[in-house]
C-alpha positions as CSV (number, residue, x, y, z in Angstrom):
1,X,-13.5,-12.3,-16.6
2,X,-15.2,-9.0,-17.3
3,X,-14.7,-8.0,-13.5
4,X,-10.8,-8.6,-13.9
5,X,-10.4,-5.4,-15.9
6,X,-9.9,-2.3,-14.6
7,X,-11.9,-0.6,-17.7
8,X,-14.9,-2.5,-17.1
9,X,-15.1,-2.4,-13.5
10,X,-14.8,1.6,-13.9
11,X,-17.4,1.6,-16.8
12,X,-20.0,-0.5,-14.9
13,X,-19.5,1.3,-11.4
14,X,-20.3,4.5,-13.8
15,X,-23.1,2.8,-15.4
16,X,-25.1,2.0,-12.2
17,X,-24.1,5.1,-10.6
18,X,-25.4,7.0,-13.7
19,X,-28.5,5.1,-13.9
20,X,-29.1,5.1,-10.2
21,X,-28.9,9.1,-10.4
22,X,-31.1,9.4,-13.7
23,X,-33.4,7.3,-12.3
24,X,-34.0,8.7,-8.8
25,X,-34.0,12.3,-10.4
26,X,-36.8,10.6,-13.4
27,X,-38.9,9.3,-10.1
28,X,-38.6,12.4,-8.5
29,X,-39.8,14.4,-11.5
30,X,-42.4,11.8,-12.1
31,X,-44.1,12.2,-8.7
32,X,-43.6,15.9,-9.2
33,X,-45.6,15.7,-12.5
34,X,-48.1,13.4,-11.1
35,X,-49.2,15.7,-8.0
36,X,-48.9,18.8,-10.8
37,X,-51.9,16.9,-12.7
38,X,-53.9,15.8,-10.2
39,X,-53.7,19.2,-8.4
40,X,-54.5,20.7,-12.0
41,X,-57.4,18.5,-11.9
42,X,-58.6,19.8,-8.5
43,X,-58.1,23.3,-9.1
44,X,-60.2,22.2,-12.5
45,X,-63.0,21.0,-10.4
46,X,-62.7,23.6,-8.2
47,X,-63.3,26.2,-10.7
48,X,-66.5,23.9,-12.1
49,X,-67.8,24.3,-8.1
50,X,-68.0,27.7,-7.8
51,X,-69.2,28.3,-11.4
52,X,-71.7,26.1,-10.9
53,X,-73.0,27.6,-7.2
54,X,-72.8,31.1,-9.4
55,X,-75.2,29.8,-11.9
56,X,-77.8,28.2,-9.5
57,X,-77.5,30.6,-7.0
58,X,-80.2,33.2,-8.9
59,X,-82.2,30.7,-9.5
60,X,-82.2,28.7,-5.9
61,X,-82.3,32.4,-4.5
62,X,-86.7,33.0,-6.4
63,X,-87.3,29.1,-5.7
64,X,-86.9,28.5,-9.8
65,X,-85.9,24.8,-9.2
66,X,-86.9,24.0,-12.6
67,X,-83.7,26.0,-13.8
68,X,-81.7,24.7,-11.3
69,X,-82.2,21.4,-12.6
70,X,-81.9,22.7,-16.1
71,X,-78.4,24.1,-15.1
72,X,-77.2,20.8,-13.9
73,X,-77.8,18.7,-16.7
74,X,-76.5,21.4,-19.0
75,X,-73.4,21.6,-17.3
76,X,-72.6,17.9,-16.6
77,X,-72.8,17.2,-20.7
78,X,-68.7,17.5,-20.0
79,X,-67.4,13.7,-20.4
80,X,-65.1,14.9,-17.3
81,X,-68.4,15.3,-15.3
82,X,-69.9,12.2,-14.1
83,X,-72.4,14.1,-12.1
84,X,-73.7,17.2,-10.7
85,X,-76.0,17.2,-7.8
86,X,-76.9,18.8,-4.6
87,X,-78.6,16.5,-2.0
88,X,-79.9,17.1,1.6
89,X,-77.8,17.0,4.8
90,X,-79.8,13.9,5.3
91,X,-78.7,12.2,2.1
92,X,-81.1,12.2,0.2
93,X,-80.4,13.5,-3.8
94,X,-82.9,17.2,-4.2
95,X,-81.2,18.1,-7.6
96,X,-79.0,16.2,-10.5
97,X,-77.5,16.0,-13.8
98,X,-79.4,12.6,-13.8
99,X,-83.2,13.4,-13.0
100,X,-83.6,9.6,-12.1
101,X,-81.0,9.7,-8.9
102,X,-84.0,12.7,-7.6
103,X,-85.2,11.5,-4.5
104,X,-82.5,8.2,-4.1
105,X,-80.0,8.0,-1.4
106,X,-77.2,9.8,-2.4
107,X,-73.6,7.8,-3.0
108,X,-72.2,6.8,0.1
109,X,-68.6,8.4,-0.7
110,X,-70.1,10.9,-1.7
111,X,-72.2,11.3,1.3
112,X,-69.1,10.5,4.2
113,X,-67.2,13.3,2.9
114,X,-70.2,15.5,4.1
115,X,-70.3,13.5,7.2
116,X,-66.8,13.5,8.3
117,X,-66.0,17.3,7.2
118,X,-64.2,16.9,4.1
119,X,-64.8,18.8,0.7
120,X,-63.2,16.0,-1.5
121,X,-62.3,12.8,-1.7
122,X,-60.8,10.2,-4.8
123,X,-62.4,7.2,-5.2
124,X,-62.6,4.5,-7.4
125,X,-65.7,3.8,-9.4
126,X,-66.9,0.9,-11.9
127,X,-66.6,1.7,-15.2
128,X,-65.1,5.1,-14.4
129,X,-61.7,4.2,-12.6
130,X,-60.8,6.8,-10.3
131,X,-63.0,9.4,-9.8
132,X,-62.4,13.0,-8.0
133,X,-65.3,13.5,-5.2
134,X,-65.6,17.0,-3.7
135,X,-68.7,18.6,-2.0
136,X,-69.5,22.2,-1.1
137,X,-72.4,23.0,1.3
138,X,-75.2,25.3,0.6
139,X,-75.9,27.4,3.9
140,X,-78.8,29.2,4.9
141,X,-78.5,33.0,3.7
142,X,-81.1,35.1,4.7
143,X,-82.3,35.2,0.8
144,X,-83.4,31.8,1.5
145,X,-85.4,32.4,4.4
146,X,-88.8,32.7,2.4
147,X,-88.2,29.3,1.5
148,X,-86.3,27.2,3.9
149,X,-86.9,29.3,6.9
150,X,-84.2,30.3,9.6
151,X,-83.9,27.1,11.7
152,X,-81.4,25.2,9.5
153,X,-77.6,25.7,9.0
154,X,-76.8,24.1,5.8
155,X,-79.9,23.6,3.2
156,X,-78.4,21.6,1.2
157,X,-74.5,20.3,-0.3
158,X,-73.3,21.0,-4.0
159,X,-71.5,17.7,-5.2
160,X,-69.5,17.3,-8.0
161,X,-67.8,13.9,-9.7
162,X,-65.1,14.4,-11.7
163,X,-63.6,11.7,-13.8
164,X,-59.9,11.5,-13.4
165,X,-59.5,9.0,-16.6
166,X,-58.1,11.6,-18.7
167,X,-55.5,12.9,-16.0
168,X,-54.7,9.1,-15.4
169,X,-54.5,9.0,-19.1
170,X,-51.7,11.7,-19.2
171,X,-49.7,10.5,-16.6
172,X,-49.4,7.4,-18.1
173,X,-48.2,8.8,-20.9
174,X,-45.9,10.9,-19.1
175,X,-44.8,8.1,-17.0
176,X,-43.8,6.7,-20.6
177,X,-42.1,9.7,-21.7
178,X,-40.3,9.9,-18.5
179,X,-39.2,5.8,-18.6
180,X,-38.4,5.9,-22.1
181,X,-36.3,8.9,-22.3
182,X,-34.0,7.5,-18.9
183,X,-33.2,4.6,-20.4
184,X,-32.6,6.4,-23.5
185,X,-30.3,8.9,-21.3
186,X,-28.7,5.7,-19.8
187,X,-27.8,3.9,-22.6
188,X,-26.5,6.8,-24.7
189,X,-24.3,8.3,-21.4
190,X,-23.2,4.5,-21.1
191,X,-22.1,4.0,-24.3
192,X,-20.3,7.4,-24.2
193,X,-18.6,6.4,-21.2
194,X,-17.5,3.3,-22.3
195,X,-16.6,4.7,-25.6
196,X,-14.3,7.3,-23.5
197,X,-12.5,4.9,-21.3
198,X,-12.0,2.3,-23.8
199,X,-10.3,5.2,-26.1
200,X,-8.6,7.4,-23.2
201,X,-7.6,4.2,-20.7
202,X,-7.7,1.1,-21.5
203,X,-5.9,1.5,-25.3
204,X,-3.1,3.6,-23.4
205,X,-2.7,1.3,-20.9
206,X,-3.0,-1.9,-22.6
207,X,0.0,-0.1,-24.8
208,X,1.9,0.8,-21.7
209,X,1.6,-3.4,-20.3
210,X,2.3,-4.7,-23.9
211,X,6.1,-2.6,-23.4
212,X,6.3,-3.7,-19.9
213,X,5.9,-7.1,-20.9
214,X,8.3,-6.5,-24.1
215,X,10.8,-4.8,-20.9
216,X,10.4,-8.1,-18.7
217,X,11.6,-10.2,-21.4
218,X,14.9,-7.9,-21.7
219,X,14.0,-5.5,-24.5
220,X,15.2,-2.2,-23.0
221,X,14.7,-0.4,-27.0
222,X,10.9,0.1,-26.4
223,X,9.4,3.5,-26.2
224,X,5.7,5.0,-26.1
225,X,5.6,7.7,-28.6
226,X,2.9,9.8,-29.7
227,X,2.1,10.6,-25.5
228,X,-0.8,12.8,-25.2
229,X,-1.0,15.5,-22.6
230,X,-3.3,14.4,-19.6
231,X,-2.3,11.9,-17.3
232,X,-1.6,8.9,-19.3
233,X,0.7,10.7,-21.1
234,X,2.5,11.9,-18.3
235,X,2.6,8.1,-17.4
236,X,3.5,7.0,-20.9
237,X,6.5,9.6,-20.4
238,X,7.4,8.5,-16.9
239,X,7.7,5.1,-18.5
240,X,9.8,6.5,-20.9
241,X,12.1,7.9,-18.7
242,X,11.9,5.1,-16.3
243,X,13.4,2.7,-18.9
244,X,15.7,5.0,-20.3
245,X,17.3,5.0,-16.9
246,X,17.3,1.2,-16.7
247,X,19.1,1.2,-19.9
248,X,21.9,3.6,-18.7
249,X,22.0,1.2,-15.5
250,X,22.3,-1.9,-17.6
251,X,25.2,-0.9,-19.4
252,X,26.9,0.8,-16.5
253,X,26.3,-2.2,-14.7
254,X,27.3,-4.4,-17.7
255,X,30.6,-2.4,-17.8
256,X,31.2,-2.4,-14.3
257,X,30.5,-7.0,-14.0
258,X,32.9,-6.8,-16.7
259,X,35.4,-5.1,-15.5
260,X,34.9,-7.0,-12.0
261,X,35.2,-10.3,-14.2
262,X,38.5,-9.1,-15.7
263,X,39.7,-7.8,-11.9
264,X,38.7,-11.4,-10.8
265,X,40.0,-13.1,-13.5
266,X,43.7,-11.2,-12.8
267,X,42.9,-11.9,-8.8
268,X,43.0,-15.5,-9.5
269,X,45.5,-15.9,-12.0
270,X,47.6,-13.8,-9.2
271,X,46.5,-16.1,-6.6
272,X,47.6,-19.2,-8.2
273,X,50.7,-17.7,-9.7
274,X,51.5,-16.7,-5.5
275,X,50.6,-19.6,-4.4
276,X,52.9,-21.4,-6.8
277,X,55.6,-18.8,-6.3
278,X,55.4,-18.9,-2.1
279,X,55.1,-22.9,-2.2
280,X,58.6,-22.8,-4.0
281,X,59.9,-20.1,-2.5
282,X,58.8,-22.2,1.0
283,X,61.2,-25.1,0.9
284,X,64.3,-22.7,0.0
285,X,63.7,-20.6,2.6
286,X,63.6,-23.4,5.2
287,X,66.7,-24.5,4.2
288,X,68.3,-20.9,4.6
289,X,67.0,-20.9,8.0
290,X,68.1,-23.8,9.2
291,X,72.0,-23.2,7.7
292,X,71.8,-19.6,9.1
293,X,70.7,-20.9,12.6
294,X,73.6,-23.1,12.7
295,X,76.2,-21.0,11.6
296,X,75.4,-18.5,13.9
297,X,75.2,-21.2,17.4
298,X,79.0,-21.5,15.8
299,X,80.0,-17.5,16.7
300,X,80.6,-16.1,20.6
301,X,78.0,-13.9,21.7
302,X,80.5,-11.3,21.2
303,X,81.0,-11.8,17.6
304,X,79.7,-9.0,15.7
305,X,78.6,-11.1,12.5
306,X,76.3,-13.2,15.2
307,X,73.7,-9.6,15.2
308,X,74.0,-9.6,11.2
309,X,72.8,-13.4,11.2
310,X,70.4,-12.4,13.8
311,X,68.6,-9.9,11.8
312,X,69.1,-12.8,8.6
313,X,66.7,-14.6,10.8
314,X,64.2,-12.1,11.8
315,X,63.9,-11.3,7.7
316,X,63.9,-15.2,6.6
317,X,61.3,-15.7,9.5
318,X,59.4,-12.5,7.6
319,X,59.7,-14.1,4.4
320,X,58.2,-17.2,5.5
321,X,54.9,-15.6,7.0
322,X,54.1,-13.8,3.7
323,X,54.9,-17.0,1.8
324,X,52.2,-18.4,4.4
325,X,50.0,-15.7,3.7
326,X,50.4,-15.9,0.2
327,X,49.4,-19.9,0.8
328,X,46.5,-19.3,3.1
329,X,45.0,-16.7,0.3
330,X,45.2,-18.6,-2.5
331,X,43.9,-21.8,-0.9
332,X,42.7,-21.4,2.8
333,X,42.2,-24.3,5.1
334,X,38.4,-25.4,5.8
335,X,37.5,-24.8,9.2
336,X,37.0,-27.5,11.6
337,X,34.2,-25.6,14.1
338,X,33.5,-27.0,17.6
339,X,31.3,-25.7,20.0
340,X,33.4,-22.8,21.9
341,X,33.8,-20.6,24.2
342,X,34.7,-17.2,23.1
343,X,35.3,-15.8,26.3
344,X,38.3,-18.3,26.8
345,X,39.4,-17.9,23.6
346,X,40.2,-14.5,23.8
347,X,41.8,-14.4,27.1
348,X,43.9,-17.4,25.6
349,X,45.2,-15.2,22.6
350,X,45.4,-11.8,24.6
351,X,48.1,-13.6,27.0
352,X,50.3,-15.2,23.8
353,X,49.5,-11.3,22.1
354,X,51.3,-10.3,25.4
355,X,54.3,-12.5,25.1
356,X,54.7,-11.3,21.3
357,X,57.8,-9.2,20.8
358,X,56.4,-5.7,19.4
359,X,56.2,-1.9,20.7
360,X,53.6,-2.3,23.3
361,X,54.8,-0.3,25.9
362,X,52.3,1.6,28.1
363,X,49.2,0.7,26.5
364,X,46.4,-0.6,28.8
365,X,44.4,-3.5,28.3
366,X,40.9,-3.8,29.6
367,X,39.1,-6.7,28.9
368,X,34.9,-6.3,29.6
369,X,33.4,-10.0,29.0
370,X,30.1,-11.0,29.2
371,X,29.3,-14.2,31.2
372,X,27.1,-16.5,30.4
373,X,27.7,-16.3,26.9
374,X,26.2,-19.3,24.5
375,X,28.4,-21.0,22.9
376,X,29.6,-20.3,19.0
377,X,30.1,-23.1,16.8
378,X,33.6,-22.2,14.8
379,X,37.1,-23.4,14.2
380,X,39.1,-21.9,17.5
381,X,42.6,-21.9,16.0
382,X,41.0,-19.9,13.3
383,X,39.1,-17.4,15.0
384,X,42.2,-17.5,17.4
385,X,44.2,-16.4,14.3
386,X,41.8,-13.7,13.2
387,X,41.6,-12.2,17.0
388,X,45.7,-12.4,16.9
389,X,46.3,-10.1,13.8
390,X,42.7,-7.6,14.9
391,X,45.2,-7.4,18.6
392,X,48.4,-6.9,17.2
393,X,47.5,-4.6,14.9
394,X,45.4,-2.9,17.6
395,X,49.2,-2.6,19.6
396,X,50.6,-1.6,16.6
397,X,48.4,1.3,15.8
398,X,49.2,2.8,19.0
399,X,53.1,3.7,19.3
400,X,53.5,5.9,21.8
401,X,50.6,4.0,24.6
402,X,47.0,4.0,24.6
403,X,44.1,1.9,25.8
404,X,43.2,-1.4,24.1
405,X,39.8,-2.7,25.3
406,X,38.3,-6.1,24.5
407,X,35.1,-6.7,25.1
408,X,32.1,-9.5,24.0
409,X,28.4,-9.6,24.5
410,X,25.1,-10.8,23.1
411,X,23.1,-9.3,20.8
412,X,19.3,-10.3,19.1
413,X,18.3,-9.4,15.7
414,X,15.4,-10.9,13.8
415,X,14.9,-13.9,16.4
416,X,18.6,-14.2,15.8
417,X,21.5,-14.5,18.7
418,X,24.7,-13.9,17.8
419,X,28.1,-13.3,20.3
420,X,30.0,-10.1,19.4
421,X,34.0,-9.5,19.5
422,X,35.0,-6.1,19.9
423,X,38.2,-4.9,20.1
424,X,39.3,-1.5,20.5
425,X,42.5,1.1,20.6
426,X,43.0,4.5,21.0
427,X,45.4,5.1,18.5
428,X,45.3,7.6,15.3
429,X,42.7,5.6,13.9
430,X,41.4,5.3,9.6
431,X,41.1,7.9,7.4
432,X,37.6,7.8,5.6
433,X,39.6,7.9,2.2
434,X,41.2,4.6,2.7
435,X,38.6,2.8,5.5
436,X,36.1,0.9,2.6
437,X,39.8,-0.3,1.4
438,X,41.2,-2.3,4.5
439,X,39.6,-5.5,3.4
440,X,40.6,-5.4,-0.2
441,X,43.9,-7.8,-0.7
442,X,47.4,-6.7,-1.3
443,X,46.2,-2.9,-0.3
444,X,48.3,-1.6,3.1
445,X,49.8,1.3,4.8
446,X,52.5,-0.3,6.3
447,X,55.9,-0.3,4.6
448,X,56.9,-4.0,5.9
449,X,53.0,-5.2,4.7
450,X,51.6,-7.9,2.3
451,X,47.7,-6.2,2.5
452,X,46.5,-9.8,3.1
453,X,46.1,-9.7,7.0
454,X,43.0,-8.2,6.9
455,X,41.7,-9.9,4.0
456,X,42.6,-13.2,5.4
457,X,40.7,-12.2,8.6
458,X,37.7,-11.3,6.6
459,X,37.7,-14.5,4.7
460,X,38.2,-16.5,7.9
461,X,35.1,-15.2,9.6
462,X,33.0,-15.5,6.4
463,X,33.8,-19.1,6.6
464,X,32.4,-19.4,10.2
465,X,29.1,-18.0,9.3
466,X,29.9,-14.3,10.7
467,X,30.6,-10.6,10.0
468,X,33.3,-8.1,10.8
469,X,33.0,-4.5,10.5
470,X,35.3,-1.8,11.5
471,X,34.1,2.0,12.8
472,X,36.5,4.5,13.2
473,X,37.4,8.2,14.0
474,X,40.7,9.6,12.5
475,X,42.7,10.8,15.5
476,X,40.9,8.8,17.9
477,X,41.1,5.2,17.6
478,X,39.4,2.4,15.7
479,X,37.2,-0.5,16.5
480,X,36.5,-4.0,15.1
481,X,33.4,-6.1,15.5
482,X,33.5,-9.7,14.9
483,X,29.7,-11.1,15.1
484,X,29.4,-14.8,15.2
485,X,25.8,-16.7,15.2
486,X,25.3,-17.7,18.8
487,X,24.1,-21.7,19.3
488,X,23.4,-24.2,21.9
489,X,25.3,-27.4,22.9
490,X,22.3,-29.9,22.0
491,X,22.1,-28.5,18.5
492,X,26.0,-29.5,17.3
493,X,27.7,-31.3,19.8
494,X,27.6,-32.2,23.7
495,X,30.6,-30.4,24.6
496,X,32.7,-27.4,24.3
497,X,36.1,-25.7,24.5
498,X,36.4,-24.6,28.1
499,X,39.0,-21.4,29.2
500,X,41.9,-24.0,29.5
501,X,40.8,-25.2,26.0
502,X,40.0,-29.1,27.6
503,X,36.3,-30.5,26.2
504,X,34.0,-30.8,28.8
């Protein structure tokens, strides 16, 4: 569990950093302090040499052996001297602190130094521990001729052994010092930094999740006060402002679901009250169509009152596609979808489009379909209905001739197939003021519109599973998109609605 915290994963990666520093810079100083003994010891023993050869030198120099001996066992009385001596090239002890090693072998460390050309050596030595061996050789000046003649080199070889308890002593001791005061330096620099991040970070940030979590359950009144200046306080007042801005989205979004509520709430009463209104206004205006199609069979073609019942017609037959409209919105028909075939659905609706009476004239109709397209699995007379009124309003946006091209092809998205519809004119296209609006109901431009063509269209391909969007350029023309998810004939039925609209 202790891992799971931020705080005490940062304190314990500190921790053995800090120790891993202190104690490779301890070992460091350690070895350092170590080699500055024992070198203190050599230069010690060093300096005992060369008094030493100063003191016998007279002495040696008349043939007074008796006070060279003296010298010796005077001078090794220092408990860091285990022994002065000087022996022969050939090993064998001539002078010494201790007069009963005159005339024995010499020590064999002692003696391989000599042999193998070293002046000092350490060594360890029972009862003594480790012991600091150095030799220096006695040549053959010419004072010593009387005595030793001219023939040999080296008369002799000056050996000193010098205890190194005491310098192992004290670097125990430091060694102490040095362990004692790391872990000291560790533990107090450990409990500072875990002091420091448990009183800079982790109290400000448990703070900071306690009001997130009050925030997650909905309380949007929290604040952090009392911020300090370094970072967490710049978090604590990013918080701050973070929720202050949720709270002014809240209640503008509050205000605006209400208001959307009420707008639906009006939509639908609306709705129903249209629907009720167009299905009794439905029957009546039958009835008036019927008489006025009768009464005017009973004038001459000549009759001028046979044009006014004429244009009776043409506004009863209006009346009675709004009160459809009015119907369709407030309760559409659920679709009855069948594998299809786009392609022949629009050619289908582009040749009844063509046979409708409107002011067509001079436009140009290019139609750019993809073969091979999969089939779509919709409701035909539907979709049919929805590329009707996308056409004819298409014809009607351009008055005075233009191009209307009506194209389809497949497009991928996602691992997704779907079979777009586009249809196109060149007429004086959208303004952007009013093009998010063409979809909302009852809103239209035309003087003779309900504002629920559109809206009906948009509902219609929503209920087959598709999309329709709408680009367009003022002066330049507009374009529709109808995309409808693509499928296969095994996955909804074994057949579909060929061009002449038979089942194969």
């Amino acid at each position: 569990m202790i891992f799971k915290s931020l705080t005490s994963k940062v304190i314990v990666i500190s921790v053995a950093l800090l120790a891993f520093g202190i104690s490779v810079f301890a070992l460091l100083n350690l070895k350092r302090e170590r080699a500055q003994l024992i070198t203190s010891a050599r230069e010690g023993s060093e300096l005992m040499l060369q008094t030493i050869e100063r003191s016998i030198y007279n002495s040696m120099r008349i043939g007074n052996t008796e006070e060279t001996q003296s010298i010796l066992e005077m001078v090794a009385q220092s408990q860091k001297l285990l022994a002065v001596r000087i022996f022969h090239p050939h090993g064998i002890v001539l002078k010494s602190s201790s007069p009963n090693e005159i005339g024995t072998p010499v020590n064999n460390d002692d003696y391989q130094l000599y042999l193998n050309n070293r002046y000092e050596g350490i060594t360890y030595a029972d009862h003594h521990g480790e012991v600091l061996r150095m030799i220096k050789p006695i040549y053959n000046s010419a004072q010593c001729h009387t005595c030793h003649g001219s023939k040999t080199k080296v008369i002799g070889v000056l050996n000193v052994n010098y205890s190194l308890a005491e310098t192992k002593k004290r670097m125990f001791e430091v060694t102490q010092l040095f362990v004692y005061s790391t872990i000291a330096t560790i533990v107090f620099l450990s409990l500072s930094i875990a002091f420091v991040m448990f009183r800079l970070v982790r109290s400000p940030l448990n703070s900071i999740v306690d009001k997130m979590a009050k925030v997650e359950a909905g309380d949007l009144s929290v604040r952090i006060v009392n911020a300090p200046k370094d970072e967490m306080g710049r978090l604590a007042r990013s918080f701050n402002s973070m929720i202050d801005r949720l709270d002014r989205a809240k209640k503008e979004l509050d205000i605006y679901h209400f208001n959307q509520m009420e707008r639906a709430d009006r939509l639908a009463s609306i709705g129903e009250m249209a629907a009720g209104i167009a299905h009794e206004v439905k029957n009546p205006l039958t009835g008036i169509a019927s008489a006025v199609t009768i009464i005017n069979d009973d004038f001459q073609p000549s009759d001028p009152r046979k044009e006014i019942l004429g244009e009776v017609l043409e506004q009863v037959k209006r009346l009675d596609k709004t009160v459809n409209d009015l119907l369709f919105f407030g309760k559409p028909t659920e679709p009855e979808p069948v594998c299809t075939d786009i392609n022949a659905v629009l050619r289908k609706t582009l040749l009844f489009a063509s046979q409708h009476r409107s002011k067509g004239g001079g436009i140009e109709k290019i139609l750019d379909l993809q073969d091979d397209l999969p089939p779509v699995y919709v409701d035909p007379k539907q979709i049919q209905q929805v590329l009707l009124n996308l056409i004819l309003n298409a014809i009607q946006a351009m008055q005075g001739g233009g191009t209307l091209t009506i194209s389809t092809s497949l497009l991928s998205e996602d691992g997704s197939k779907w079979v777009s519809v586009s249809i196109s004119d060149t007429g004086k296209g959208i303004p952007d003021q009013i093009l998010g609006k063409i979809f909302t109901p009852f809103f239209t431009t035309k003087a003779q519109g309900t504002g629920l063509g559109l809206a009906i269209c948009h509902k219609l391909v929503a209920q087959q599973g598709g999309s329709i969007r709408v680009e367009s350029e003022d002066g330049k023309g507009t374009t529709f998109s109808i995309d409808l998810p693509a499928t296969t004939i095994e996955e909804h039925c074994s057949s579909f609605q060929t061009e002449e609209g038979r089942s194969l």
